[in-house]
N, C-alpha and C positions, 0 to 999 in steps of 0.2 A: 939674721943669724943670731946664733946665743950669746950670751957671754962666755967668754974663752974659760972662765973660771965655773961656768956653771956643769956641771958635770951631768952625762943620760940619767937619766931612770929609768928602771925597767916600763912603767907605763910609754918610754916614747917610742918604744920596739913594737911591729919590725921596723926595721927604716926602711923607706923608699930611695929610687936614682928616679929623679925627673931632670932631663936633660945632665944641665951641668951639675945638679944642686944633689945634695943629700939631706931627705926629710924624715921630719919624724911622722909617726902615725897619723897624727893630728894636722901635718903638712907643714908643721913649723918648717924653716929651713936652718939645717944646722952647719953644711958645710957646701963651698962652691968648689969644683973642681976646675981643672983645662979641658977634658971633655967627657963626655959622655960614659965611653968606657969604664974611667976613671971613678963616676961616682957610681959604679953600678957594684965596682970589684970591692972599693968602701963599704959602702952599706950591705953587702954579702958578708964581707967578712965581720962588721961588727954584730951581725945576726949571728953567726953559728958562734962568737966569743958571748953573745947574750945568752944563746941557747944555754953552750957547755955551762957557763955561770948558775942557771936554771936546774940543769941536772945533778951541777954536785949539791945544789941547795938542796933538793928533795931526797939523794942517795944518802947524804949526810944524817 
């Protein structure tokens, strides 16, 4: 896992859900869920808050 202090960067997007885990691109693991579901609904929604992030940078 990371450090609780260490914060994404855009390079570790998209995230992956493998099993219980939420990963970064590169497979790191950043967070472990209770199940499955759970890291899937995670890593969905911290993608489309990367994305939005992404689009105001460029509209901007």
């Amino acid at each position: 896992m990371t450090d609780a202090n260490d914060p994404l960067k855009p390079d570790d997007f998209p995230l992956e859900a493998d099993k219980e885990r939420v990963r970064c691109q590169n497979g790191k693991p950043i967070a472990t869920t209770k199940d499955e579901a759970m890291a899937h609904e995670i890593a969905e929604r911290l993608n489309a808050e990367e994305h939005r992030r992404e689009e105001d940078k460029w509209s901007a």
